[in-house]
N, C-alpha and C positions, 0 to 999 in steps of 0.2 A: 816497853818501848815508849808509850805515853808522856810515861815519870819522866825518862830521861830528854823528850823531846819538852815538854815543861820547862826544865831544866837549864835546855841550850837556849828559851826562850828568854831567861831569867828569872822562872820562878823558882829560885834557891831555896823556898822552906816547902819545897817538892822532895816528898822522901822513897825511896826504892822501895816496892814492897818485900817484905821475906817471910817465910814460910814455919822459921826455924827448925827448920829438917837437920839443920848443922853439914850442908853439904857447900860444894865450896862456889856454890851462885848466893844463897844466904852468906857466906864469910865474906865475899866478894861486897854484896849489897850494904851488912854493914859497914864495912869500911869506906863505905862511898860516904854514905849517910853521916859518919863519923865526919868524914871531912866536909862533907857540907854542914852540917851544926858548927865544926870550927869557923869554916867562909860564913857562915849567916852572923857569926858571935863577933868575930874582924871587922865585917861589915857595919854592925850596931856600932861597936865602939867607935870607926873611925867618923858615924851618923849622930852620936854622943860629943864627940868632939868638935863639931863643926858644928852643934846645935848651942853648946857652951859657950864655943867664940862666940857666935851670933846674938845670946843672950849677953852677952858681956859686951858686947857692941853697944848695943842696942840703947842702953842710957846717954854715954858720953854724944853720938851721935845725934840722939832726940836734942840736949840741951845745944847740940851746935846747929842743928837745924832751928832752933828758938832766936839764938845769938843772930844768924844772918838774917831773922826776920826782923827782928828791931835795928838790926843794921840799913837793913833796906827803907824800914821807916824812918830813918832818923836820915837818910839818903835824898828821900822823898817828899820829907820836911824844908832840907837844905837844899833844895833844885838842884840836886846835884847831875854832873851828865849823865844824858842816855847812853853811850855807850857803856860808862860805868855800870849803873844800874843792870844793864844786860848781860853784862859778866858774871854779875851777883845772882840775878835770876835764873843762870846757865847752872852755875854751883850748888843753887838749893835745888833745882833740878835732880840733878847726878846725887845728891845727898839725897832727895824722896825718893829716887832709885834704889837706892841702899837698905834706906829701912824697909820700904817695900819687901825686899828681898828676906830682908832680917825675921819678917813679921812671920811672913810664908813658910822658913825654913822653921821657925818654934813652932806653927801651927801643924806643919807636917810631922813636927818630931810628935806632939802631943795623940794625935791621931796615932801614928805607928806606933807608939807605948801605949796604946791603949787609955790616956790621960783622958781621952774624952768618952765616956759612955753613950752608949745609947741605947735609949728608951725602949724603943719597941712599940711604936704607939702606929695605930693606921695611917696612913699620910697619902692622898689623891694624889699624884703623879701628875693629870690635867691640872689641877691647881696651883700647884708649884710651879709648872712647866709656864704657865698664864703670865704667875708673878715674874719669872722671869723675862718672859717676851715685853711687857709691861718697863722693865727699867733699861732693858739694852736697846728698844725701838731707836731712840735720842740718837745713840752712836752708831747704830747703822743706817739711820735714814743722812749720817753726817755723810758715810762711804760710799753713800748711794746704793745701796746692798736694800737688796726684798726681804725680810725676816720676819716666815710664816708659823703660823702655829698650826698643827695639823694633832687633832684630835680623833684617835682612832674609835677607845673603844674607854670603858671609865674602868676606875678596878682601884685596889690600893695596894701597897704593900710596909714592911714593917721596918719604922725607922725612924731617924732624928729628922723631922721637918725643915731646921738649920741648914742641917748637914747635906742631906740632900738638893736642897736650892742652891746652897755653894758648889755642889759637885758642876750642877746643870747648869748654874750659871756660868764656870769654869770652862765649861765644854762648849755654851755658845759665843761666850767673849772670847775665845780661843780662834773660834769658825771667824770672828767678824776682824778678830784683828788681821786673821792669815788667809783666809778665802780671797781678797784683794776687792779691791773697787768694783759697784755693778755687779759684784758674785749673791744667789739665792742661797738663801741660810732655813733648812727646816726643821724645826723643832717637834717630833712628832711622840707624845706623851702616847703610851699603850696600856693592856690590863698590867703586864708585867717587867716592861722595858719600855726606856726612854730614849730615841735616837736623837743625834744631831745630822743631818746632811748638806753638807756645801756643794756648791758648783767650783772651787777653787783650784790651785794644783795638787793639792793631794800631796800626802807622805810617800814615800818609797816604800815596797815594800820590806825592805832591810833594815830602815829606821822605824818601824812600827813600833819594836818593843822598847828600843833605844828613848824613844819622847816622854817615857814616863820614868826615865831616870833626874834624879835631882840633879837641877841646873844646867840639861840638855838641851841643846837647842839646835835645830835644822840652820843652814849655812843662810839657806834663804830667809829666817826669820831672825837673824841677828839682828837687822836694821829695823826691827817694829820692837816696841817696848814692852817689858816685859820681864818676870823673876827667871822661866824654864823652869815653873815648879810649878804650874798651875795643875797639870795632868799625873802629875807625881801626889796631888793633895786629891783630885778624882779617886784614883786609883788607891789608896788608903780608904778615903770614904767609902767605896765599895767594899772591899775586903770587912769594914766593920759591919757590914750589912750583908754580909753572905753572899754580893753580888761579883757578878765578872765586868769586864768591858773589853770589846775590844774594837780593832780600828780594819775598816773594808776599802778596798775602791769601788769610788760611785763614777767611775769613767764619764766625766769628767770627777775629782773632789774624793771627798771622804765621808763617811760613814762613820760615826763613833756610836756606837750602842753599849747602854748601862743595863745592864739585865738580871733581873732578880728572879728567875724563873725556879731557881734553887732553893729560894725562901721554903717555907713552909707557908702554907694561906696565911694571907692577917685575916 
């Protein structure tokens, strides 16, 4: 029952267990299984194909984002009007949106194929968690938002240094862009898990597992900028690190916890 509640969660490379007794809950099981390695192989391919477009985007669009920047200087030269200009800056806008998005979906594909290794090296979880609080202060002290670091206990665990300050920073520029104006943002690093907690509105609980699908995004968070792949690229980094995550109510807000408790020691 586990596997298959896994399953209805979206973890699709959740396989049935069987016993091979050859009775007909094992023929039943793999037939399941069968058809989930098809959905998880349909799946890649159609996450291969959208990573291709995206790759293949990705030039023509960098050299158009170059063209409207010497436009805009050449604009800028010729006093040309402001309202001009501000059309032009509106464009490169929506174009840094693009690539943005472009950048996320290759790095996501790279993670899920496995393209990126990693090491296995000790990595403090306070320290990383530090570096983090350190470059996002800027942009929540802009929101007006409290963004505390809460140091529990020290510890490490076994991992890409990189990878894992991208996951955390992921998870608290996520709290500061959607938690809202005036919301407490907690960052509490532990021996074996990392939480985030906001005071914000909080996820549904129906959309939990939905936010870590590529390019999802909650109704209310259309209007803040953004790929809807941030938690889709978390969620990859964990899985390379043996870890879980997942997302609670903190009545008020949310709860994201990274948890390596499954690791073996570093």
């Amino acid at each position: 029952s586990k596997s298959i509640e896994a399953i209805q969660r979206g973890r699709l490379e959740t396989r049935l267990p069987t016993r091979r007794e050859g009775n007909e809950l094992d023929v039943l099981a793999g037939q399941v299984n069968r058809m989930l390695d098809e959905i998880d192989d349909l799946l890649h391919s159609v996450a291969g194909v959208t990573d291709d477009i995206a790759h293949d985007l990705r030039t023509p669009l960098s050299r158009l984002s170059l063209r409207l920047e010497d436009i805009d200087g050449r604009l800028q030269a010729a006093d040309c009007s402001a309202p001009t200009r501000e059309i032009l800056a509106q464009a490169r806008g929506d174009l840094e949106q693009l690539l943005q998005t472009f950048e996320a979906m290759l790095e996501l594909a790279r993670l899920e194929k496995g393209a990126l290794q990693v090491e296995g090296q000790p990595c403090a979880l306070a320290n990383i968690a530090s570096d983090v609080i350190e470059l996002l202060a800027p942009l929540a002290d802009e929101r007006g938002q409290n963004l505390m670091l809460v140091t529990e206990t020290g510890g490490t665990v076994k991992g890409d240094a990189n990878l894992l300050f991208r996951a955390i920073y992921n998870l608290v520029d996520n709290a500061i862009r959607h938690a809202g104006a005036g919301a407490t943002i907690v960052l509490r690093p532990a021996h074996d898990r990392v939480s985030v907690e906001d005071s914000g509105p909080g996820i549904p609980a129906g959309e939990r597992e939905r936010v870590f699908q590529r390019l999802y995004r909650l109704d209310q968070s259309r209007s803040q900028p953004g790929t809807g792949l941030g938690l889709a690229v978390v969620r990859a980094i964990a899985r390379l690190h043996g870890a879980s995550i997942r997302l609670e109510d903190a009545a008020p807000g949310l709860i994201v916890t990274f948890d390596f408790s499954r690791q073996e020691s570093a």
